[in-house]
N, CA, C and O atoms as CSV, one atom per row, in Angstrom:
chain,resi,resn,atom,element,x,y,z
A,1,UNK,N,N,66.056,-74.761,-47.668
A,1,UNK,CA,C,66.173,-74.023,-48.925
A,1,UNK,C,C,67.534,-73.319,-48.946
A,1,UNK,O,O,67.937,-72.800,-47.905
A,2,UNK,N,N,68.128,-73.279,-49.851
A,2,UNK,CA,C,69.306,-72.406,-50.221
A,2,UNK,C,C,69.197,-71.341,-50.232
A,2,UNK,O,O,68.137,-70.726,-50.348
A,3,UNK,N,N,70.606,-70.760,-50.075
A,3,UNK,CA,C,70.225,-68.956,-49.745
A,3,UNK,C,C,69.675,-68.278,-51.134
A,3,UNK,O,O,68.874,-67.343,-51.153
A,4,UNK,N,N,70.287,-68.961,-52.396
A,4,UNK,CA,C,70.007,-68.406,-53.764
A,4,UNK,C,C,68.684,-68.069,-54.149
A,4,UNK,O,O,68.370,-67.133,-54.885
A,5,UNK,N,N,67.635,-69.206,-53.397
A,5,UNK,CA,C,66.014,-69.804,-53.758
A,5,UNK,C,C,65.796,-68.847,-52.755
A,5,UNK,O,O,64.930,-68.025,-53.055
A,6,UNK,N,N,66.339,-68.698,-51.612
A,6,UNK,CA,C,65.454,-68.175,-50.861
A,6,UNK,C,C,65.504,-66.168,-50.914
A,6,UNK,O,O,64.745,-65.377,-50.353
A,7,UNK,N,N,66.560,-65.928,-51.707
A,7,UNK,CA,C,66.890,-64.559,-52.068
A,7,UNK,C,C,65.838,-64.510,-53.069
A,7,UNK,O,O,64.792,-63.890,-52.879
A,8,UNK,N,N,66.102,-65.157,-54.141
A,8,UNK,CA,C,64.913,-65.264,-55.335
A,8,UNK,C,C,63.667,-64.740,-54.903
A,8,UNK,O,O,63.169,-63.662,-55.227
A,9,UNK,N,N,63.082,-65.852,-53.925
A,9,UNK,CA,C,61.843,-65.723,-53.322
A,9,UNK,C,C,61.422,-64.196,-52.807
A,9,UNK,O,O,60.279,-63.750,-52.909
A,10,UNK,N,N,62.223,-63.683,-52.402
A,10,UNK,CA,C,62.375,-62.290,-52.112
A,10,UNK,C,C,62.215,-61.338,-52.893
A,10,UNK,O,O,61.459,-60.368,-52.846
A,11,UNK,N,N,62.877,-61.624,-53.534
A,11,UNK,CA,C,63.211,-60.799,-54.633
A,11,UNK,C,C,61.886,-60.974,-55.498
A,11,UNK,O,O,61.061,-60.061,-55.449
A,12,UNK,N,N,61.658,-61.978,-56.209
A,12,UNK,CA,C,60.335,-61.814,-57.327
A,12,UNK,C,C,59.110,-61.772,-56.916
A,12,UNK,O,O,58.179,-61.560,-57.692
A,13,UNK,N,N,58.922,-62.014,-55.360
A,13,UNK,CA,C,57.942,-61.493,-54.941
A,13,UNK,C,C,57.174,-59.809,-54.604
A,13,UNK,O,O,56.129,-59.395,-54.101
A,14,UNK,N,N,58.311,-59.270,-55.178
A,14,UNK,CA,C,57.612,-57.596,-55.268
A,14,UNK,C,C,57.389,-57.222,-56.709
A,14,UNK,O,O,57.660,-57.778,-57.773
A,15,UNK,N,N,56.772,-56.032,-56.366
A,15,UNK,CA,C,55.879,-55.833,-57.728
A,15,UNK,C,C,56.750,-55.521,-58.836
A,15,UNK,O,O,57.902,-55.095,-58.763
A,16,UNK,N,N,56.049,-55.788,-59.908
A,16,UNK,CA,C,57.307,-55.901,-61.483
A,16,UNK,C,C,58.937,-56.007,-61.363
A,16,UNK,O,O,59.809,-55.262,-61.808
A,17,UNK,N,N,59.043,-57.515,-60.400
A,17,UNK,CA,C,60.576,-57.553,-60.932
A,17,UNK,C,C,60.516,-58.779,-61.399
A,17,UNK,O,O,59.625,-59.592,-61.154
A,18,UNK,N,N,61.882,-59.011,-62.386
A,18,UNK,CA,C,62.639,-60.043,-63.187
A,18,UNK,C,C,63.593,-60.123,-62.355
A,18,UNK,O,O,63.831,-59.519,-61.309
A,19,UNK,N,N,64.423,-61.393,-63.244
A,19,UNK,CA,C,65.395,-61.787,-62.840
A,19,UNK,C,C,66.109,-62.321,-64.324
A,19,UNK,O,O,65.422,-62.565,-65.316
A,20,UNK,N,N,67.361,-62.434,-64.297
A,20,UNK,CA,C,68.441,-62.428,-65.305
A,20,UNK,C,C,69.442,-62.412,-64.969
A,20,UNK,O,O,69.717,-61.738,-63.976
A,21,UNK,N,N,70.572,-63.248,-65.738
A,21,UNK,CA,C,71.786,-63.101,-65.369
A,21,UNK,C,C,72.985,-61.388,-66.132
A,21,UNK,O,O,73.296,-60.861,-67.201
A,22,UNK,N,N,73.170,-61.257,-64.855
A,22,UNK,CA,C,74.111,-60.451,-65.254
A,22,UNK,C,C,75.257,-60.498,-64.532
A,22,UNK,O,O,75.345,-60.950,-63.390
A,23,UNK,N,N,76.452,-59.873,-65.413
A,23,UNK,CA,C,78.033,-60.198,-64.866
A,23,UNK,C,C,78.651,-61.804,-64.111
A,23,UNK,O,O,79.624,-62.057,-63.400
A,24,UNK,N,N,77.085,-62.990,-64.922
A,24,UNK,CA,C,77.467,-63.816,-64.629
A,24,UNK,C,C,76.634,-64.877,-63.177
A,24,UNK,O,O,76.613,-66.064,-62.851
A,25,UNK,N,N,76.024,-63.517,-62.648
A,25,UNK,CA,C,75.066,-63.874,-61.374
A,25,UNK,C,C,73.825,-64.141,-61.676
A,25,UNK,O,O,73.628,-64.180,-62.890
A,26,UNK,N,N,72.612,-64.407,-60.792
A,26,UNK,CA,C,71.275,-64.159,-60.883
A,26,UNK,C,C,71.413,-62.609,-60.773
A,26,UNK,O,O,72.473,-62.178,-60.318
A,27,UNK,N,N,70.346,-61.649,-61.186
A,27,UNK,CA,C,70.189,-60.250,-60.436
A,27,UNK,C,C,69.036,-59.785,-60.793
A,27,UNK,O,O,68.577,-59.908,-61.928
A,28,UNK,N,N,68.498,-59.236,-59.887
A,28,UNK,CA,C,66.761,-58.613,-59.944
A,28,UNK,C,C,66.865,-57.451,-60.450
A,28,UNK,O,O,67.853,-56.735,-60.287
A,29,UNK,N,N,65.607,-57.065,-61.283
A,29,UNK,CA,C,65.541,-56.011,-61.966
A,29,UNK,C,C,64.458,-55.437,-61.673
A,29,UNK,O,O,63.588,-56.191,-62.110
A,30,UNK,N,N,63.685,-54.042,-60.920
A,30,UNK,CA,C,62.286,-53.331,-61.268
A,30,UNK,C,C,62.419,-53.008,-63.019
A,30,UNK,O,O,63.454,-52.722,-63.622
A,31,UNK,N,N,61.109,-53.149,-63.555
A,31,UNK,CA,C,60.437,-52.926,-64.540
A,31,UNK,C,C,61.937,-53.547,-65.703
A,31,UNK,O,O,62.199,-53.047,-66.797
A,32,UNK,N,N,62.334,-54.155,-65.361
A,32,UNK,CA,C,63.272,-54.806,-66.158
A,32,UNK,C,C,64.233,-54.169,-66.649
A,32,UNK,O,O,64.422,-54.332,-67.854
A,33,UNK,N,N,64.889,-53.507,-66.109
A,33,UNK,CA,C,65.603,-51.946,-66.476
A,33,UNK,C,C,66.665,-51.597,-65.352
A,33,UNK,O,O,67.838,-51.383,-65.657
A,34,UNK,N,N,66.166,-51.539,-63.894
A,34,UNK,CA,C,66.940,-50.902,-63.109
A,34,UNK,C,C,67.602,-51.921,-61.690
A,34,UNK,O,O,66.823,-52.129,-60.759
A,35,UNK,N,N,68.780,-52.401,-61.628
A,35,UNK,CA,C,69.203,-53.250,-60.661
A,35,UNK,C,C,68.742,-53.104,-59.499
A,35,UNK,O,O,68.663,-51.928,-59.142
A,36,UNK,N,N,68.349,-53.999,-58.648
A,36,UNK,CA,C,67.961,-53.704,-56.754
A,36,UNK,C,C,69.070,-54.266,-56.298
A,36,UNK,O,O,69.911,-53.553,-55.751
A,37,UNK,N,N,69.320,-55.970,-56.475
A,37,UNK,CA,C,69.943,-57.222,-56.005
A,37,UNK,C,C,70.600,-58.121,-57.291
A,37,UNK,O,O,70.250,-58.548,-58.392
A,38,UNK,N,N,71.920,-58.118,-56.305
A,38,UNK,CA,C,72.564,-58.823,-57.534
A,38,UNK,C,C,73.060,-60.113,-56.547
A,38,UNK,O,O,73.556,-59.687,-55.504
A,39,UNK,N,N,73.039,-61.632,-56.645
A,39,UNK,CA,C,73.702,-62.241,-55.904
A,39,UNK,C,C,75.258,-62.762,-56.504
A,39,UNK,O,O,75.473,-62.975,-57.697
A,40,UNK,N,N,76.061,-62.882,-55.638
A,40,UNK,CA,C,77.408,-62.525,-55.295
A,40,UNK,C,C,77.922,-64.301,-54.694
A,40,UNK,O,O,78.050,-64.646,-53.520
A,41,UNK,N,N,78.106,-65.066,-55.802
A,41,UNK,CA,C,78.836,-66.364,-55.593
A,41,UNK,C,C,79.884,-66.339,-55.745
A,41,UNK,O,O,80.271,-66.405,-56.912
A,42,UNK,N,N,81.060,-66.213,-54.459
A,42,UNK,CA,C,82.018,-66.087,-54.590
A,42,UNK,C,C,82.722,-65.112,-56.009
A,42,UNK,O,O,83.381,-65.565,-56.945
A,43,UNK,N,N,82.340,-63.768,-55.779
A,43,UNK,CA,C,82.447,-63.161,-57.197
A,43,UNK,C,C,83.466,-61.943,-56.729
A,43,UNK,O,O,83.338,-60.859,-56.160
A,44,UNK,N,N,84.647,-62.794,-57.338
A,44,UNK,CA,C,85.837,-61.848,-56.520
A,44,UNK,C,C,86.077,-61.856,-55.686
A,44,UNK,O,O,86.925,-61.028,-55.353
A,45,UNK,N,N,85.507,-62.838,-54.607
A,45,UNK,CA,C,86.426,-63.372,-53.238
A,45,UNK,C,C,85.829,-64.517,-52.676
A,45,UNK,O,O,84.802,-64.951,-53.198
A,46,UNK,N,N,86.174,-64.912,-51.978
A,46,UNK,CA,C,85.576,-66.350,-51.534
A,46,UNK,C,C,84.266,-65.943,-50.647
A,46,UNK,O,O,84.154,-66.712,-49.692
A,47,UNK,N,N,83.304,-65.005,-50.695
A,47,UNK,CA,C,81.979,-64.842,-50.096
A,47,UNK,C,C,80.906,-65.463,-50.883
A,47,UNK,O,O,81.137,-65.571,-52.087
A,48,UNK,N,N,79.857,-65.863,-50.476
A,48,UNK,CA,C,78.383,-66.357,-50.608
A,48,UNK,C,C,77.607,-64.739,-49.979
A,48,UNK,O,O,77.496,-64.454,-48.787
A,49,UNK,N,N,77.103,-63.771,-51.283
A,49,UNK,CA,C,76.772,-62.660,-50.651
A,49,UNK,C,C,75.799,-62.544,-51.303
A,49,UNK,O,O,75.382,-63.424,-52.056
A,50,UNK,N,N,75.135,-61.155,-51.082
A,50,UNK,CA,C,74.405,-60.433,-52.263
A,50,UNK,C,C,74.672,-59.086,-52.174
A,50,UNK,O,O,74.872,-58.720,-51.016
A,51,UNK,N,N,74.724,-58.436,-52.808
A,51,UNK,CA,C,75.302,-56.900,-52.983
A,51,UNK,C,C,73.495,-55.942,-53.312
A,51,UNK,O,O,72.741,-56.596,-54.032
A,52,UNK,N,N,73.101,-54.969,-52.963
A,52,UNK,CA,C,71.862,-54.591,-52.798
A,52,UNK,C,C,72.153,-53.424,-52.896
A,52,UNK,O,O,73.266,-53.091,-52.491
A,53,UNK,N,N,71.068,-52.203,-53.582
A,53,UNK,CA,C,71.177,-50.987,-53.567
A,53,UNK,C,C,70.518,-50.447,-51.846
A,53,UNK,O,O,69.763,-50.986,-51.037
A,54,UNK,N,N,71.238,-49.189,-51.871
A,54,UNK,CA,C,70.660,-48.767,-50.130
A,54,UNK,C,C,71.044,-47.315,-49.762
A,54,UNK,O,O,72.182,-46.877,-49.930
A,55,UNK,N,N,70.082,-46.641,-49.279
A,55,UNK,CA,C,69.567,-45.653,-49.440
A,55,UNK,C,C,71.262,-44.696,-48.525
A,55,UNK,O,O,72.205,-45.261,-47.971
A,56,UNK,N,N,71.062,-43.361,-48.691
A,56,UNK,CA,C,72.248,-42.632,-48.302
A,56,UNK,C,C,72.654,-43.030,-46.785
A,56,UNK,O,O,71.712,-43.294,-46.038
A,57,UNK,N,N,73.795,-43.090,-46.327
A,57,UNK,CA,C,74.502,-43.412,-45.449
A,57,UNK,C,C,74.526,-44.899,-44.810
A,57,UNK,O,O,75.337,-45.349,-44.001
A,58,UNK,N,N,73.350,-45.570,-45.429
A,58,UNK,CA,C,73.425,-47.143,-44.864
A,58,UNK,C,C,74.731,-47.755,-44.453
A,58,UNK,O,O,75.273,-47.933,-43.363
A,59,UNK,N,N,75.061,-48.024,-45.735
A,59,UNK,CA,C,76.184,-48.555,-46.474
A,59,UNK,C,C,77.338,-48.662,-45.182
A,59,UNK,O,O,77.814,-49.579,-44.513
A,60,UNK,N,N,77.478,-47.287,-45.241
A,60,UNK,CA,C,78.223,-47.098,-43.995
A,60,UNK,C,C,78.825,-47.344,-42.640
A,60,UNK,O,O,79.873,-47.655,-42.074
A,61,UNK,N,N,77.161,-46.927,-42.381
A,61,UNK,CA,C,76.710,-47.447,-40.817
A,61,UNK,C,C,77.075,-48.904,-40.668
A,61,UNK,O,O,77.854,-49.479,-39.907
A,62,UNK,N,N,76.332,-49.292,-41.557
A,62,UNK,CA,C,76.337,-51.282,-41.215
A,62,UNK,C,C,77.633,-51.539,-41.163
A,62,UNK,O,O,78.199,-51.911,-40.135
A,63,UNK,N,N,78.449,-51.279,-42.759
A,63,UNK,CA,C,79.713,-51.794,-42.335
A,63,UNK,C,C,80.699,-51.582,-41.209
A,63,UNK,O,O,81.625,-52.269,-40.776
A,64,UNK,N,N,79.976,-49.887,-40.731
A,64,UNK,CA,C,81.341,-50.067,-39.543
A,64,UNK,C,C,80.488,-50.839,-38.218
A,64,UNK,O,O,81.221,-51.479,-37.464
A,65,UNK,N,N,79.188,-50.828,-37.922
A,65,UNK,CA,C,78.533,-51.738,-36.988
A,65,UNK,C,C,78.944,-52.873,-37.107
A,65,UNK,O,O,79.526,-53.336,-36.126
A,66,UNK,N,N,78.819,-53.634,-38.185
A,66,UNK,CA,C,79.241,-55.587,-38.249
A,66,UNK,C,C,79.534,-55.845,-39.654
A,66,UNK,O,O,78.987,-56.381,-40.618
A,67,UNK,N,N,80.916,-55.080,-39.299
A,67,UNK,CA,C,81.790,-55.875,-40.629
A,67,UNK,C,C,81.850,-57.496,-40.745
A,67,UNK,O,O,82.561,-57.884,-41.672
A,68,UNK,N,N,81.297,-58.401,-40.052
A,68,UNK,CA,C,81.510,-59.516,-39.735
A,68,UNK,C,C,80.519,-59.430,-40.981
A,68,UNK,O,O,81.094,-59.658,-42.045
A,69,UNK,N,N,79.454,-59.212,-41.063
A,69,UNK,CA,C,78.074,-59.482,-41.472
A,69,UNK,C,C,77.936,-58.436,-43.197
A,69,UNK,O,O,77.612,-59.039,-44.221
A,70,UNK,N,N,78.191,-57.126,-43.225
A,70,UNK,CA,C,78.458,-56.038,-44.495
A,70,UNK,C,C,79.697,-56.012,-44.462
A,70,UNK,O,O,80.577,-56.442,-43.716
A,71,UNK,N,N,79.612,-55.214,-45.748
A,71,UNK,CA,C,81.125,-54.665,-46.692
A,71,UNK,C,C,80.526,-54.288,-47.981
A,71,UNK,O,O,79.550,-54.587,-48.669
A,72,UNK,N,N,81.875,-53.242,-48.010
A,72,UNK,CA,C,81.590,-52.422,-49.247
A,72,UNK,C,C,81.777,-53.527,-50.451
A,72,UNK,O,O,82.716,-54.323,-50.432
A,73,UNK,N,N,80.535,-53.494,-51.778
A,73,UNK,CA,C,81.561,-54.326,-52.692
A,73,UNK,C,C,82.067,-53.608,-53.388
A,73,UNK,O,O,82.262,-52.405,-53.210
A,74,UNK,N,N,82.463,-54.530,-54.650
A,74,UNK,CA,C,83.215,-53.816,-55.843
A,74,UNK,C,C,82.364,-53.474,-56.495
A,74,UNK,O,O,81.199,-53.744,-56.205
A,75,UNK,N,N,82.732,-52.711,-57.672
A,75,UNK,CA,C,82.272,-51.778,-58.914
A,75,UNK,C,C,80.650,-51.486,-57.926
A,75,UNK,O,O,79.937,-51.147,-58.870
A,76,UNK,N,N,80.248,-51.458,-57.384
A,76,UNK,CA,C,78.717,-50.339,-57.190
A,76,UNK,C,C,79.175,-50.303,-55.507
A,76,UNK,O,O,78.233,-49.914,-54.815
A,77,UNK,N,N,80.042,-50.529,-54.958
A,77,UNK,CA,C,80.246,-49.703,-53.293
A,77,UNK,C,C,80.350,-48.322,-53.527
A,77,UNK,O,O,79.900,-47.539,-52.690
A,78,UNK,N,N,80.800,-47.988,-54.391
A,78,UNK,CA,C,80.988,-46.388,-54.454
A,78,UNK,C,C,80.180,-45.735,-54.574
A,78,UNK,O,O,80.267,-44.591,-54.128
A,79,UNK,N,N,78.780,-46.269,-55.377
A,79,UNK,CA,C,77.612,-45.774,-55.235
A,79,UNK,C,C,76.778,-45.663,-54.282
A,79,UNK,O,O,75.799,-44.925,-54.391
A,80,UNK,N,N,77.144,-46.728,-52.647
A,80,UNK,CA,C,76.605,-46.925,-52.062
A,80,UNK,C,C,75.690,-47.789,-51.710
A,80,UNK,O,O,74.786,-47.733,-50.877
A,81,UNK,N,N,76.201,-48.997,-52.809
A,81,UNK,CA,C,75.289,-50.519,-52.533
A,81,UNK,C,C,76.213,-50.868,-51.237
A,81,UNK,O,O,77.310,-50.421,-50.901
A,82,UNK,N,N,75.451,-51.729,-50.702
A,82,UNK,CA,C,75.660,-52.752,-49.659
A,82,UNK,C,C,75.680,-54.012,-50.230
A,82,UNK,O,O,75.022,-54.520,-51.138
A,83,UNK,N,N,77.074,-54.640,-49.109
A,83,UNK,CA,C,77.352,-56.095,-49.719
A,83,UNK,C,C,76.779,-56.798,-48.049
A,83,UNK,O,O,77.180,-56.445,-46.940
A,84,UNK,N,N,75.875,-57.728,-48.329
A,84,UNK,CA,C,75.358,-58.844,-47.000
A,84,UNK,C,C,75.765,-60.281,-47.359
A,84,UNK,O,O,75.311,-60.946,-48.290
A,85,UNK,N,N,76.879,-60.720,-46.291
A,85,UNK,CA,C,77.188,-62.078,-46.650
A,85,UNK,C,C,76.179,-63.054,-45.713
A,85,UNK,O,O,75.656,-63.094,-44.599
A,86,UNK,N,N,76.303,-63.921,-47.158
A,86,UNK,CA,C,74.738,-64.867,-46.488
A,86,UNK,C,C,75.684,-66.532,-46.500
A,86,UNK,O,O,75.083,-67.498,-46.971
A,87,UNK,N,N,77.012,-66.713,-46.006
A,87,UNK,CA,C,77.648,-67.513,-45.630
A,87,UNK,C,C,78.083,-67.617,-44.383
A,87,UNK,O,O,77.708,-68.534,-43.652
A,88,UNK,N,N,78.855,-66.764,-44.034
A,88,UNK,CA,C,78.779,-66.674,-42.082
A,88,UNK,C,C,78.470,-65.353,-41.715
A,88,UNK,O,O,78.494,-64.455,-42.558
A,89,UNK,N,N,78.151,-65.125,-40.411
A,89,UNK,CA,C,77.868,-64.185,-39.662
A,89,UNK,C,C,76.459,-64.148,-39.676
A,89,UNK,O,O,75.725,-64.924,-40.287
A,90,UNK,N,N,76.105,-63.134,-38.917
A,90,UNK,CA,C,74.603,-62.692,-38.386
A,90,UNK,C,C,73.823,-62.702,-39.149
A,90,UNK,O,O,72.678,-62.938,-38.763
A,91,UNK,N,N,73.998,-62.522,-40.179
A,91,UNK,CA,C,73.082,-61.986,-41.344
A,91,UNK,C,C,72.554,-63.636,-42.204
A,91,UNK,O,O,71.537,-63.884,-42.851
A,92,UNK,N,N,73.884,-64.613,-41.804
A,92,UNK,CA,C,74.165,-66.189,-42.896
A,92,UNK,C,C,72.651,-66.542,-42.373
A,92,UNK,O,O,72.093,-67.218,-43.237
A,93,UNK,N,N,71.972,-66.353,-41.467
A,93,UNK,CA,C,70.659,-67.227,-40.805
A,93,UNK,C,C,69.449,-66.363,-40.436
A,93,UNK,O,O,68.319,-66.804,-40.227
A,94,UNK,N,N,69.936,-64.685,-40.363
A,94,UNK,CA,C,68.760,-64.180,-40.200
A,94,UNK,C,C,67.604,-63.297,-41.221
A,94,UNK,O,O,67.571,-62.072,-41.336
A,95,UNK,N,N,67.003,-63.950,-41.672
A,95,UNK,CA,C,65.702,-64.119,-43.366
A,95,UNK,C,C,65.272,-62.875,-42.979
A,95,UNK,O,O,65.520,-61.907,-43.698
A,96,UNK,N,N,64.464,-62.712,-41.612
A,96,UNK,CA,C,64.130,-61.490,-41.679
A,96,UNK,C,C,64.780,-60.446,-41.865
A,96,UNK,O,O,64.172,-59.823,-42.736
A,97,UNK,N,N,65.525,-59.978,-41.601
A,97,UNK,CA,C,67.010,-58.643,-41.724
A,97,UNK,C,C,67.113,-58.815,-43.534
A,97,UNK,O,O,67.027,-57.919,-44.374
A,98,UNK,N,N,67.314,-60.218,-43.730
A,98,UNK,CA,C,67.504,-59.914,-45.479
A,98,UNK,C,C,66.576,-58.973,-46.399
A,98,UNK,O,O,66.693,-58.094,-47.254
A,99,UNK,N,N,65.218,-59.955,-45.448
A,99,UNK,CA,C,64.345,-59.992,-46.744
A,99,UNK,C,C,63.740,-57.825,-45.856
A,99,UNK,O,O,62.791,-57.262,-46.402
A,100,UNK,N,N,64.423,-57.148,-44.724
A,100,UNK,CA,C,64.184,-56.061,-44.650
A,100,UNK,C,C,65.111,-55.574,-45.798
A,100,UNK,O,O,64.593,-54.815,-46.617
A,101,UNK,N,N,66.607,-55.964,-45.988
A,101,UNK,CA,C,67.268,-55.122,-46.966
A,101,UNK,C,C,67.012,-55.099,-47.831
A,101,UNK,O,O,67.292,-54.066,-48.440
A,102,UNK,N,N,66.245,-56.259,-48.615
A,102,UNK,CA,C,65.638,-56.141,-49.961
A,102,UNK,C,C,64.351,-55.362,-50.176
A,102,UNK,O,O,63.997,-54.928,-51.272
A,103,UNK,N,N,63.811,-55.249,-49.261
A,103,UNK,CA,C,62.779,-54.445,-49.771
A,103,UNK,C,C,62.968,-52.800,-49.342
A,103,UNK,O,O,62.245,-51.845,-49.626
A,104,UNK,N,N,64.138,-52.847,-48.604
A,104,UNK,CA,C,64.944,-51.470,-48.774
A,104,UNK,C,C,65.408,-51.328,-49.856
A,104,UNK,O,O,64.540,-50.663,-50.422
A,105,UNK,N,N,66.052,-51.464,-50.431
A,105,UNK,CA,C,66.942,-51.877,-51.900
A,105,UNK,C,C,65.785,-51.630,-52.884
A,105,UNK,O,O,65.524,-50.714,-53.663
A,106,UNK,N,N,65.275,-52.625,-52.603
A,106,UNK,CA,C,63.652,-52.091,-54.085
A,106,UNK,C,C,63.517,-50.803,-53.642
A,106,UNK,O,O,63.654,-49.873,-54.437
A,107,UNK,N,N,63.233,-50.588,-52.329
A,107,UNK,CA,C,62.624,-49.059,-52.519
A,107,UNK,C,C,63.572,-47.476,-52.919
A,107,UNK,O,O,63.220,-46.303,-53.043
A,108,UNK,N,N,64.768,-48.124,-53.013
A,108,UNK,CA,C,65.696,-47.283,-52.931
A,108,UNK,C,C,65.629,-46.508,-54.782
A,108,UNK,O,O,65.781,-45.406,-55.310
A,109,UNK,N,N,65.238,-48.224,-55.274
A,109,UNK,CA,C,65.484,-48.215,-56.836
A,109,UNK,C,C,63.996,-47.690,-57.531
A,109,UNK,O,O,64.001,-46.954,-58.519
A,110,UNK,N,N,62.804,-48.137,-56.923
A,110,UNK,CA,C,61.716,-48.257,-57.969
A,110,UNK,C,C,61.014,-47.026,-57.830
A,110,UNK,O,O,61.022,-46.171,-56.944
A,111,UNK,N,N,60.229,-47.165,-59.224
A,111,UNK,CA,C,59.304,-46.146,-58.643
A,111,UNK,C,C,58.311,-45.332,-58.267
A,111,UNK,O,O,57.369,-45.627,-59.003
A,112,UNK,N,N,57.910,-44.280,-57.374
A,112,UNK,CA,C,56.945,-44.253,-56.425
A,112,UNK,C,C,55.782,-44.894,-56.927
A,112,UNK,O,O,55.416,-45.547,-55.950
A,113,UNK,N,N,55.127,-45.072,-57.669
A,113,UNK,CA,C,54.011,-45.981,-58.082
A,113,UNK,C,C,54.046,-46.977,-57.567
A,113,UNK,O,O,53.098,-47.402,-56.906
A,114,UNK,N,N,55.523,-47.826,-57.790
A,114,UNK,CA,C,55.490,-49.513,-57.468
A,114,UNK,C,C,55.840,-49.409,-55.993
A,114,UNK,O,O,55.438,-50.308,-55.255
A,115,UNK,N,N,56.640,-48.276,-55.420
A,115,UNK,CA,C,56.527,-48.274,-53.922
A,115,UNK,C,C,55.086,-48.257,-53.324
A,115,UNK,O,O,54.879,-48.661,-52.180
A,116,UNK,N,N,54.042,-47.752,-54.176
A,116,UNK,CA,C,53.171,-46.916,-53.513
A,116,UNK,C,C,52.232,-48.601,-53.503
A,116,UNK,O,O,51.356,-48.769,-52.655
A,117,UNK,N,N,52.461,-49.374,-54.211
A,117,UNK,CA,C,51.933,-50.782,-54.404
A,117,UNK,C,C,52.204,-51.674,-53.381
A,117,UNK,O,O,51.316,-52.337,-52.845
A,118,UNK,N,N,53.547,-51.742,-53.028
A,118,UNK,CA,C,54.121,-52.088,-52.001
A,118,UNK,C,C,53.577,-51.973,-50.819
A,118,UNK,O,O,53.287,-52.945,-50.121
A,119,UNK,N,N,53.269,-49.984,-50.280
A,119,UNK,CA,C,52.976,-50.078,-49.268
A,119,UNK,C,C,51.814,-50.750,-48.966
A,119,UNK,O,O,51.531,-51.266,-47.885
A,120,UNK,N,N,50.915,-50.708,-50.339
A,120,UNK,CA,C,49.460,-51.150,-50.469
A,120,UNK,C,C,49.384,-52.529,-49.948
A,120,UNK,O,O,48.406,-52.841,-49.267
A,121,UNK,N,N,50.091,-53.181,-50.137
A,121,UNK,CA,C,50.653,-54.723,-49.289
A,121,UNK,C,C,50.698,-55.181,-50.552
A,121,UNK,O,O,50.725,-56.405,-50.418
A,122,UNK,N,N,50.729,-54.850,-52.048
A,122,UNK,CA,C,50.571,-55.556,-53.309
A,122,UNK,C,C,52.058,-56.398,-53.212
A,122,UNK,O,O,52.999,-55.627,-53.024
A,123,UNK,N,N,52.286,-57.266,-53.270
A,123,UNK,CA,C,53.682,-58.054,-53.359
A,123,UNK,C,C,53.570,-58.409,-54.684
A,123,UNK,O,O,54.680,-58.735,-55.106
A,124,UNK,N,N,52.908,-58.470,-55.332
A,124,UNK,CA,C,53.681,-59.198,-57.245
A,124,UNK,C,C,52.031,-58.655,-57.938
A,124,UNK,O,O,50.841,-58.933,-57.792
A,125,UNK,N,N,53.009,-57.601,-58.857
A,125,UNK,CA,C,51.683,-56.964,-60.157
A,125,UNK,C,C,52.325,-57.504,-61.182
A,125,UNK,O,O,53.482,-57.911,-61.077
A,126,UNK,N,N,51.726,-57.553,-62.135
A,126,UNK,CA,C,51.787,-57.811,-63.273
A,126,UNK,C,C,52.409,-56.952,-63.585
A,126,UNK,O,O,52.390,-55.808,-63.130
A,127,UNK,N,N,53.498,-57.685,-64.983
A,127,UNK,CA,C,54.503,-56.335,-65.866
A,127,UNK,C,C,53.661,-55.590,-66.802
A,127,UNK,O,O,52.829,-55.925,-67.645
A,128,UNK,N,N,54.289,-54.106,-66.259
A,128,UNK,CA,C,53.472,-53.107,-67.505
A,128,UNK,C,C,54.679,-53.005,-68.922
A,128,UNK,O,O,55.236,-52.001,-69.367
A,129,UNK,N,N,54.804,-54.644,-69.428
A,129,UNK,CA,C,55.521,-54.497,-70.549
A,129,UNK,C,C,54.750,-54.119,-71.689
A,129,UNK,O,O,55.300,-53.954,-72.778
């Protein structure tokens, strides 16, 4: 499976998210409203990434631990998203570590209700559209 399908998979498997293109990418949305994961095809540099929201000081840490693997991106690093390249390095092969940042990332964004679903082991509710 491709990294795109297999981010997807990740991604729409928690409770009330979409998916849609924005700035050109796929990118996941809780309750269709608030960004978690945006994937990052070569978007402004030659990486295969995904850029993810993440909770205070992550961001940080990782990148100075394995810059090989994070980096700050553009327009939302300043906020403190995390960029994970899923082309080389540690991160290009290891699903589990992803699919932990994504459901860091959801939890960073959604809220406590749909966390509280989550912890419940609920992986996909129905939209309260």
């Amino acid at each position: 499976m491709d990294p795109l399908d297999r981010l997807r998979a990740l991604c729409l498997a928690l409770p009330e998210v979409t998916e849609r293109p924005s700035h050109g990418e796929p990118t996941w949305f809780v309750r269709d409203r608030t960004t978690f994961v945006m994937f990052a095809e070569h978007h402004h540099d030659d990486r295969t990434a995904f850029w993810c929201a993440a909770a205070p000081g992550v961001q940080e840490a990782l990148v100075a631990e394995r810059p090989e693997a994070f980096f700050r991106p553009p327009y939302v690093g300043h906020r403190g998203w995390l960029g994970v390249r899923l082309d080389t390095g540690p991160t290009a092969q290891d699903w589990t570590e992803i699919a932990e940042l994504v459901i860091d990332a959801y939890r960073a964004v959604a809220p406590k209700k749909l966390v509280a679903l989550l912890d419940a082991g609920v992986r996909r509710a129905p939209s309260a559209t």
